[in-house]
N, CA, C and O atoms as a GROMACS GRO file, in nm:
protein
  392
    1UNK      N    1   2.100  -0.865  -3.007
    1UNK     CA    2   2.078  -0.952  -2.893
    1UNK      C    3   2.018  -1.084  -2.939
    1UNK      O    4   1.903  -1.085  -2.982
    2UNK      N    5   2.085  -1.189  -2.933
    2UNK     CA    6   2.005  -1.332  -2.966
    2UNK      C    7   1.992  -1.410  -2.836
    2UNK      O    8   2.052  -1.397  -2.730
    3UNK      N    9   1.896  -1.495  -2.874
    3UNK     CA   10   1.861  -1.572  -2.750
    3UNK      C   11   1.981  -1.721  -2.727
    3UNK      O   12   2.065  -1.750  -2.812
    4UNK      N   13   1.966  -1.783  -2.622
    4UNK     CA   14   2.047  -1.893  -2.586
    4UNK      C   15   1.972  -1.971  -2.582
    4UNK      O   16   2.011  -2.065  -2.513
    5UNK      N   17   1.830  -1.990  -2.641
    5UNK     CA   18   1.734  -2.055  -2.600
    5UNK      C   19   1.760  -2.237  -2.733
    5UNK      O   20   1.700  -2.262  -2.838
    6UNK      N   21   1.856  -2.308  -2.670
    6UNK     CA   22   1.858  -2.419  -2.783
    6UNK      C   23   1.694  -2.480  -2.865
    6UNK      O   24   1.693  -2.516  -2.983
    7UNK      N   25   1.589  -2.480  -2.792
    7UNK     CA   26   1.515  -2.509  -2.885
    7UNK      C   27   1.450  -2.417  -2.963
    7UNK      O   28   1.350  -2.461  -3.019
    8UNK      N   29   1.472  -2.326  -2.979
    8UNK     CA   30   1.486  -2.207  -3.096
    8UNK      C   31   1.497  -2.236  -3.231
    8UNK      O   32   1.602  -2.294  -3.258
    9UNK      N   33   1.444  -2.220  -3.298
    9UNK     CA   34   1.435  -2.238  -3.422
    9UNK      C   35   1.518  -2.145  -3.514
    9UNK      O   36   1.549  -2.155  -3.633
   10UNK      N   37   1.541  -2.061  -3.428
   10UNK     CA   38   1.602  -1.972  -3.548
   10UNK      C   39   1.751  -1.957  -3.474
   10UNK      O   40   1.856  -1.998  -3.521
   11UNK      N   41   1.740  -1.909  -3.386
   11UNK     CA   42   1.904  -1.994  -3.308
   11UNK      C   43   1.983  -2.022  -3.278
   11UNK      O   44   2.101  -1.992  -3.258
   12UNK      N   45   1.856  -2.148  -3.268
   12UNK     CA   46   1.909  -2.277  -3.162
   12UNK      C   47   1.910  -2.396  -3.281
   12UNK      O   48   1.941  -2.371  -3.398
   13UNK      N   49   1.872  -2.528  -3.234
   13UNK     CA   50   1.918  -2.643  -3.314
   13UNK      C   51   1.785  -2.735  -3.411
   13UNK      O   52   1.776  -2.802  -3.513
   14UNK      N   53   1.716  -2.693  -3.323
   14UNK     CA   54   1.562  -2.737  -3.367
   14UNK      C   55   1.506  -2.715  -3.512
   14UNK      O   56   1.452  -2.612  -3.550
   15UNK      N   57   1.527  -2.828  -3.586
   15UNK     CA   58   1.487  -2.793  -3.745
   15UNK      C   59   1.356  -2.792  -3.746
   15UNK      O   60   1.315  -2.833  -3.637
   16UNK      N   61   1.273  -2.765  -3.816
   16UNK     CA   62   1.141  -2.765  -3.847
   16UNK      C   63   1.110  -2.832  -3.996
   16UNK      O   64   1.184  -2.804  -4.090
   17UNK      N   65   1.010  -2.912  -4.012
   17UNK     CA   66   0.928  -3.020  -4.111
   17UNK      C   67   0.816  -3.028  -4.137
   17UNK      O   68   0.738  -2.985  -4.053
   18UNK      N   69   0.788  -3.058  -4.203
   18UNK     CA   70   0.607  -3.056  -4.298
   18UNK      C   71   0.560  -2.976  -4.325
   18UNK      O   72   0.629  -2.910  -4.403
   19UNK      N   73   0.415  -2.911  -4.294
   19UNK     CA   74   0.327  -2.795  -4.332
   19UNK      C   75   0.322  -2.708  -4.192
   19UNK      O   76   0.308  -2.750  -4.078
   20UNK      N   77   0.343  -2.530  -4.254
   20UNK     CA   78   0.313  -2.464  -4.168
   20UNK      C   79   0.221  -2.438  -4.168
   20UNK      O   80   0.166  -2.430  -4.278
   21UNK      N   81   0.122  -2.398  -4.008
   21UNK     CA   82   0.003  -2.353  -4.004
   21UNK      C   83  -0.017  -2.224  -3.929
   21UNK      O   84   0.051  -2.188  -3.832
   22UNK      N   85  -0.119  -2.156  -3.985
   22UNK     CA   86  -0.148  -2.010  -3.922
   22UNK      C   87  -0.298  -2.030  -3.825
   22UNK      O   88  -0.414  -2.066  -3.844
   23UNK      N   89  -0.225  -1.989  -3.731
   23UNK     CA   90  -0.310  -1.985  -3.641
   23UNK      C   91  -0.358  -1.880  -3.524
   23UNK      O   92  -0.280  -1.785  -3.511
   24UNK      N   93  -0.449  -1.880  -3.453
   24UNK     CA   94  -0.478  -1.762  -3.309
   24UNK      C   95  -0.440  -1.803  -3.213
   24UNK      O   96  -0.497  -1.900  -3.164
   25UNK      N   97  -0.307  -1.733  -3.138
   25UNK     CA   98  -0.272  -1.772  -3.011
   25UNK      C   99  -0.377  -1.750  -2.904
   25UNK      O  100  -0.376  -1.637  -2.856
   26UNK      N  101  -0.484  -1.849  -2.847
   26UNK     CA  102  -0.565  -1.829  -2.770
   26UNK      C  103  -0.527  -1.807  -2.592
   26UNK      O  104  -0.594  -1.731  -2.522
   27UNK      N  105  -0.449  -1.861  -2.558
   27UNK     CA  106  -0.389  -1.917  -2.459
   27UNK      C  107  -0.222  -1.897  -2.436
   27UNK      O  108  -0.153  -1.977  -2.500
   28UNK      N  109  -0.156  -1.807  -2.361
   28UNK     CA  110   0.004  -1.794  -2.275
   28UNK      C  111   0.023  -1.824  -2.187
   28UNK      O  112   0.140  -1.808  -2.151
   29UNK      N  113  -0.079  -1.893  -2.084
   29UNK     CA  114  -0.065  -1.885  -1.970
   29UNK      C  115   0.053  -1.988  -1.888
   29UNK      O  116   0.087  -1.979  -1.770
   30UNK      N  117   0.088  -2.062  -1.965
   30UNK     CA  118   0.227  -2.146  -1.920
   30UNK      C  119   0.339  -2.138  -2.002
   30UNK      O  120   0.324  -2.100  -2.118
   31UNK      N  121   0.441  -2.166  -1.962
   31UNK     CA  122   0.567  -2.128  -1.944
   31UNK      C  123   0.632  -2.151  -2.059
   31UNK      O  124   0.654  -2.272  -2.072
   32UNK      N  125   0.675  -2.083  -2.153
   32UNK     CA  126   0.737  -2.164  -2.287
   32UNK      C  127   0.638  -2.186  -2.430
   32UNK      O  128   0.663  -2.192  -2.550
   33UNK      N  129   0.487  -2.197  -2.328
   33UNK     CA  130   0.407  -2.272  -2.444
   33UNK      C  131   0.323  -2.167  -2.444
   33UNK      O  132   0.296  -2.096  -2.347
   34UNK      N  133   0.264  -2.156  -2.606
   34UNK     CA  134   0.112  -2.132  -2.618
   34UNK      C  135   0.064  -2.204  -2.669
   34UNK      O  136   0.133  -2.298  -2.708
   35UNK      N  137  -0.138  -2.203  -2.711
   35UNK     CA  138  -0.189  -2.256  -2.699
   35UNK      C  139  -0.283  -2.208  -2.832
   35UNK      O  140  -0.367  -2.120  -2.818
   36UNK      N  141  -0.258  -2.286  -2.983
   36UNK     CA  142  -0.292  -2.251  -3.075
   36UNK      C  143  -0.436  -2.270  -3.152
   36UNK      O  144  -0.451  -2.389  -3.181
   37UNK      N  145  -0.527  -2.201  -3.186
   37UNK     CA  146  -0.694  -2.271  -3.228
   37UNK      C  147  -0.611  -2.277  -3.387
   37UNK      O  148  -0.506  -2.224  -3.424
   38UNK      N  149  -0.719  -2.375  -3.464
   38UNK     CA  150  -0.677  -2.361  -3.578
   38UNK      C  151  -0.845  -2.399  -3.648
   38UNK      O  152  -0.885  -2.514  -3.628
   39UNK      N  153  -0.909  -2.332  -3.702
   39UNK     CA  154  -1.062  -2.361  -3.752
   39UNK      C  155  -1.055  -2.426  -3.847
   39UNK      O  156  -0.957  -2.404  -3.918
   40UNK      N  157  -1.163  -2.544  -3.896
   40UNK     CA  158  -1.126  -2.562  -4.014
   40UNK      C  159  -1.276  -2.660  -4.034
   40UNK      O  160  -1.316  -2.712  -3.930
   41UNK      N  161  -1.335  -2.680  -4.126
   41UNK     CA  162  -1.470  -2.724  -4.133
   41UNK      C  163  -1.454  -2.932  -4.262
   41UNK      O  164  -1.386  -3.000  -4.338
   42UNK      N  165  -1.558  -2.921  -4.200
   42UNK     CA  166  -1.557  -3.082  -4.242
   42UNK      C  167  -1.665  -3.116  -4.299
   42UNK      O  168  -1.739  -3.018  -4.296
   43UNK      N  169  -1.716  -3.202  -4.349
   43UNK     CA  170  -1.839  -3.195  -4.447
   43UNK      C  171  -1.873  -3.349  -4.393
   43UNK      O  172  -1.802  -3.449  -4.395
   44UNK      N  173  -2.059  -3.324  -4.326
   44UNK     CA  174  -2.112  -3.451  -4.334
   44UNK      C  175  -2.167  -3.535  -4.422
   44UNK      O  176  -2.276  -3.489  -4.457
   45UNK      N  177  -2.145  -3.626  -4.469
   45UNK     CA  178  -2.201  -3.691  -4.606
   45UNK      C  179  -2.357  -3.708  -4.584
   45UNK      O  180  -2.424  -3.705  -4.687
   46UNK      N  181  -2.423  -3.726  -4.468
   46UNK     CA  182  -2.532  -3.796  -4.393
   46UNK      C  183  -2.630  -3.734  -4.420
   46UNK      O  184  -2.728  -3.775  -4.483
   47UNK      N  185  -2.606  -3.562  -4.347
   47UNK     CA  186  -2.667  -3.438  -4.365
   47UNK      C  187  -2.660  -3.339  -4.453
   47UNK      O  188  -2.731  -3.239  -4.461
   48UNK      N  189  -2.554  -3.378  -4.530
   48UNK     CA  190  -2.524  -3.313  -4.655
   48UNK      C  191  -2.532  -3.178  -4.624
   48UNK      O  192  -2.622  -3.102  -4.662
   49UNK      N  193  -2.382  -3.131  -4.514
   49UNK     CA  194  -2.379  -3.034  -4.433
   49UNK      C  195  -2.282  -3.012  -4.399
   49UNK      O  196  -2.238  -3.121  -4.362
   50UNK      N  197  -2.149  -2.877  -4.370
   50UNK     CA  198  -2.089  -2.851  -4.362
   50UNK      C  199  -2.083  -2.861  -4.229
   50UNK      O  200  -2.196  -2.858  -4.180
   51UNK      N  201  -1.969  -2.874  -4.126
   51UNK     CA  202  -1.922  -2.862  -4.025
   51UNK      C  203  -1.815  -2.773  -3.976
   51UNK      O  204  -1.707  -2.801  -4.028
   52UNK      N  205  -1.810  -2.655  -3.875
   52UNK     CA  206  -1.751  -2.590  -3.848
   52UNK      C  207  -1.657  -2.626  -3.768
   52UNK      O  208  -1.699  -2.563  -3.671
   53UNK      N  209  -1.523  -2.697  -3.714
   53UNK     CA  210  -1.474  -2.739  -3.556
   53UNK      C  211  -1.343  -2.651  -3.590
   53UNK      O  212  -1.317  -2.591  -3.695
   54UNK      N  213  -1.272  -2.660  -3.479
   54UNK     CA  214  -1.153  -2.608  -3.447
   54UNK      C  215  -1.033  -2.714  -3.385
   54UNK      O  216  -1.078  -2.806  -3.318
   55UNK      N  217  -0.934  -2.709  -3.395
   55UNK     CA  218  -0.850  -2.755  -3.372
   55UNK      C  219  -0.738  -2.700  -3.262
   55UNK      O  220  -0.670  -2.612  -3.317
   56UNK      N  221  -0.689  -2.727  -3.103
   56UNK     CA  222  -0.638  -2.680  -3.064
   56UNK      C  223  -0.493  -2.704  -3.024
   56UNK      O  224  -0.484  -2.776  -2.925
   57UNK      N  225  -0.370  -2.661  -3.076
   57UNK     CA  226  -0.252  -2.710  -3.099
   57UNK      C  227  -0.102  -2.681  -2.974
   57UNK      O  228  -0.019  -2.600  -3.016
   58UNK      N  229  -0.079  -2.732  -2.862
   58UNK     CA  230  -0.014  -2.636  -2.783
   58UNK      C  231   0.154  -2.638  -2.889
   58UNK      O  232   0.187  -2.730  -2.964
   59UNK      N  233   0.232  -2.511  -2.862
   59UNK     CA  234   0.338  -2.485  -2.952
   59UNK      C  235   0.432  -2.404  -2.849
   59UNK      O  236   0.406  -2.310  -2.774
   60UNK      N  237   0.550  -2.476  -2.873
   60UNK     CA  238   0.680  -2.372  -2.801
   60UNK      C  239   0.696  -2.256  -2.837
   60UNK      O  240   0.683  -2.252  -2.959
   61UNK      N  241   0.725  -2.122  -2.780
   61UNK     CA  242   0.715  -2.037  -2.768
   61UNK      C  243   0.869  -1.927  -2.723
   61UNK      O  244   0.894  -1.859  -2.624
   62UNK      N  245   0.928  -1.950  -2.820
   62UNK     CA  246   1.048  -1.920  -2.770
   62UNK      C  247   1.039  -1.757  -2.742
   62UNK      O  248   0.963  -1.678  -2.797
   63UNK      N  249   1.150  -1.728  -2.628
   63UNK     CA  250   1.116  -1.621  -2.622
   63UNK      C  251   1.226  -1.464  -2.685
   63UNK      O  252   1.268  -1.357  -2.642
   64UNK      N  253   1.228  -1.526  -2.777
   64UNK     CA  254   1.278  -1.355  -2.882
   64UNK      C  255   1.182  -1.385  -2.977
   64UNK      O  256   1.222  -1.352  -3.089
   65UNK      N  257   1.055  -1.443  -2.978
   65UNK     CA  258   0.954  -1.460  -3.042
   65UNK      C  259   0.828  -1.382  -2.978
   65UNK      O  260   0.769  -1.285  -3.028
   66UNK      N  261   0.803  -1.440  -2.868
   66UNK     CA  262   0.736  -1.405  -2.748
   66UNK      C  263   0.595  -1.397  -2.784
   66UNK      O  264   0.517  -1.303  -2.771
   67UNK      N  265   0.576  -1.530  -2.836
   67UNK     CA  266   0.356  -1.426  -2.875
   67UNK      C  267   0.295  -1.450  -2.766
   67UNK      O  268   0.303  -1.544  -2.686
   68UNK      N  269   0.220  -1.336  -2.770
   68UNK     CA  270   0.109  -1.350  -2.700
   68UNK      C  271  -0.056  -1.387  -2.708
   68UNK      O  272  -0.098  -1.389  -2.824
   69UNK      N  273  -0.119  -1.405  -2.642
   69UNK     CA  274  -0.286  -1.380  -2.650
   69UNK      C  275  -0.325  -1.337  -2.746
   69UNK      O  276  -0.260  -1.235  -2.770
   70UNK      N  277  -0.418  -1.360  -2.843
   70UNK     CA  278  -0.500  -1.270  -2.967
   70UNK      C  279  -0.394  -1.268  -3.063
   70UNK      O  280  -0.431  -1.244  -3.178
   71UNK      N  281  -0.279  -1.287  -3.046
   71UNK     CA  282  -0.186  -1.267  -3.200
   71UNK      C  283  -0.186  -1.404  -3.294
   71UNK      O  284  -0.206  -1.523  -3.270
   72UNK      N  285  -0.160  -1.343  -3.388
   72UNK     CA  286  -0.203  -1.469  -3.563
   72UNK      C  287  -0.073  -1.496  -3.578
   72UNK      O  288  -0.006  -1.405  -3.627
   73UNK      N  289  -0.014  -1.604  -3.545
   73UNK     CA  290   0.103  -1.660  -3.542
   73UNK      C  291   0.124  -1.828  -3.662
   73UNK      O  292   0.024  -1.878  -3.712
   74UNK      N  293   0.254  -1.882  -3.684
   74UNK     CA  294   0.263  -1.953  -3.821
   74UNK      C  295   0.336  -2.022  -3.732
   74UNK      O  296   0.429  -1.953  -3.691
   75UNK      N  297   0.333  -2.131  -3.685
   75UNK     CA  298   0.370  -2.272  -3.620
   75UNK      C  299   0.398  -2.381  -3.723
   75UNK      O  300   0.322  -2.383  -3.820
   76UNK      N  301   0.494  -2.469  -3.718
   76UNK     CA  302   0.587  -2.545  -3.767
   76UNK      C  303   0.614  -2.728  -3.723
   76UNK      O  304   0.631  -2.766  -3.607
   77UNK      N  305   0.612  -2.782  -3.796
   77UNK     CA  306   0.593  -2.931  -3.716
   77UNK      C  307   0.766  -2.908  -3.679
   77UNK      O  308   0.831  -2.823  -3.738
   78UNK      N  309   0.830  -3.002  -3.568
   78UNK     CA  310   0.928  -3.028  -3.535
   78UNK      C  311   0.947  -3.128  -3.462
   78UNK      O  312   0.838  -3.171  -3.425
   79UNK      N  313   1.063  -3.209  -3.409
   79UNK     CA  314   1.066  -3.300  -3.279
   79UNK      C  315   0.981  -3.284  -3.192
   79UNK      O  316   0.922  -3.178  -3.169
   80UNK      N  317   0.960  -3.436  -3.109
   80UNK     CA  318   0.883  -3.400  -2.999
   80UNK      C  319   0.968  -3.310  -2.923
   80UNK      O  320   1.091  -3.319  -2.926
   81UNK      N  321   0.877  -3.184  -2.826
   81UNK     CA  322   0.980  -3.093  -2.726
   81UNK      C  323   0.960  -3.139  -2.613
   81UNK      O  324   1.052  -3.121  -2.532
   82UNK      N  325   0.863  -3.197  -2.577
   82UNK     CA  326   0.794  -3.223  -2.442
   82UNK      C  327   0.697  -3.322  -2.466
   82UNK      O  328   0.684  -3.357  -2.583
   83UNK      N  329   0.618  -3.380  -2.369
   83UNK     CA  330   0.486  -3.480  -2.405
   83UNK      C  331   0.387  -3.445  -2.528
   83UNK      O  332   0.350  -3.517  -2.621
   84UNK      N  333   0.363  -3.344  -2.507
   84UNK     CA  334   0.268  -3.271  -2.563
   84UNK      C  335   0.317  -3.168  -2.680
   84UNK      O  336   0.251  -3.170  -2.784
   85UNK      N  337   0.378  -3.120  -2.676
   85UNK     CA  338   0.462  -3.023  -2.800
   85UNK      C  339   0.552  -3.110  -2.869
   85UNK      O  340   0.647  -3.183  -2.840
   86UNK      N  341   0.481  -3.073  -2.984
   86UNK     CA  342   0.565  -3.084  -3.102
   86UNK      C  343   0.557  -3.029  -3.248
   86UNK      O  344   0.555  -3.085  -3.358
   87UNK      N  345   0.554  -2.884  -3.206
   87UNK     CA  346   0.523  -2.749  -3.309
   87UNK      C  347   0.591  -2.647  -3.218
   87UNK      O  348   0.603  -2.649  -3.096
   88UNK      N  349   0.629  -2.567  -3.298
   88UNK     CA  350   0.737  -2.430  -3.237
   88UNK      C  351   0.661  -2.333  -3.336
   88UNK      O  352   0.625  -2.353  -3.452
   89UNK      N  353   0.648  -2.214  -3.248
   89UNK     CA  354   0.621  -2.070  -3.332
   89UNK      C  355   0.691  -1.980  -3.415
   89UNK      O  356   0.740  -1.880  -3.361
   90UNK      N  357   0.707  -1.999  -3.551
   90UNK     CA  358   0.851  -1.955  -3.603
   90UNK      C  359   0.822  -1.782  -3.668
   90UNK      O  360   0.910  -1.718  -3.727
   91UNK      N  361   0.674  -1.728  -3.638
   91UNK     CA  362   0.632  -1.577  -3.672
   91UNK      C  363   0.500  -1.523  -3.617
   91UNK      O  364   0.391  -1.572  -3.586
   92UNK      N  365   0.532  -1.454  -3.617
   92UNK     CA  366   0.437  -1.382  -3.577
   92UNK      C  367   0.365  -1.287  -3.688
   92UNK      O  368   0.416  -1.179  -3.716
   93UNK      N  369   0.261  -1.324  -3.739
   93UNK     CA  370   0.237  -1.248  -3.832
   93UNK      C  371   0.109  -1.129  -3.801
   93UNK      O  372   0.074  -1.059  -3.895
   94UNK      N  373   0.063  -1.117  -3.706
   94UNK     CA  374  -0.013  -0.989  -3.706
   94UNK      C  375  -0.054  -1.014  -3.523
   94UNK      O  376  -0.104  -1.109  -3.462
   95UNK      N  377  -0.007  -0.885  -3.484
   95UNK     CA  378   0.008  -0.862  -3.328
   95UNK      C  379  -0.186  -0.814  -3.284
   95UNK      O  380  -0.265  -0.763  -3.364
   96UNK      N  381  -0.212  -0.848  -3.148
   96UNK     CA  382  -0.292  -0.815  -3.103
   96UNK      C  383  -0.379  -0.678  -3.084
   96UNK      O  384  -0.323  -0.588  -3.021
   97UNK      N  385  -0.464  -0.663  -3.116
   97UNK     CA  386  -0.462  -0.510  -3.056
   97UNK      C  387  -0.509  -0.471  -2.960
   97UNK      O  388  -0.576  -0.367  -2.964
   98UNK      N  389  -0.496  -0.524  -2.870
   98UNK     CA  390  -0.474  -0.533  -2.696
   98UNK      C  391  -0.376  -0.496  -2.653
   98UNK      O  392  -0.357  -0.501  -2.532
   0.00000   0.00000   0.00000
């Protein structure tokens, strides 16, 4: 069974470019998209002190992919899809245990 879904990455037509990132799907709650954290720490020169922040990435979500909530998923730069998206979810690498 494959999907008809053209912006599909695997597919559909949508190539994917640059660095992939692994991330926690925090957020499904709209249509197509989730909503990716990505942690990553920064160093103050001032305080001579590490900084903890996060990064939050929304990503298309095709659905013969389908992640959900709590799953560790590997997102992909691509075309803009929408205003705001422009990363697609191309795995799912470790499911929720919810």
């Amino acid at each position: 069974m494959e999907c008809e879904d053209p912006k599909c990455p695997i597919h559909g037509s949508v190539k994917t470019h640059g660095s992939s990132i692994e991330a926690v799907v925090v957020s499904d709650k709209a249509a197509k998209t989730v909503i990716v954290e990505r942690p990553y720490t920064t160093f103050l020169k001032k305080y001579e002190r590490s900084l903890r922040k996060s990064s939050r990435i929304p990503a298309y979500n095709p659905q013969c992919i389908g992640a959900k909530a709590g799953d560790t998923v590997i997102v992909e730069g691509c075309r803009r899809l929408s205003k705001t998206k422009s990363f697609v979810v191309t795995k799912i690498v470790k499911k929720s245990g919810a």
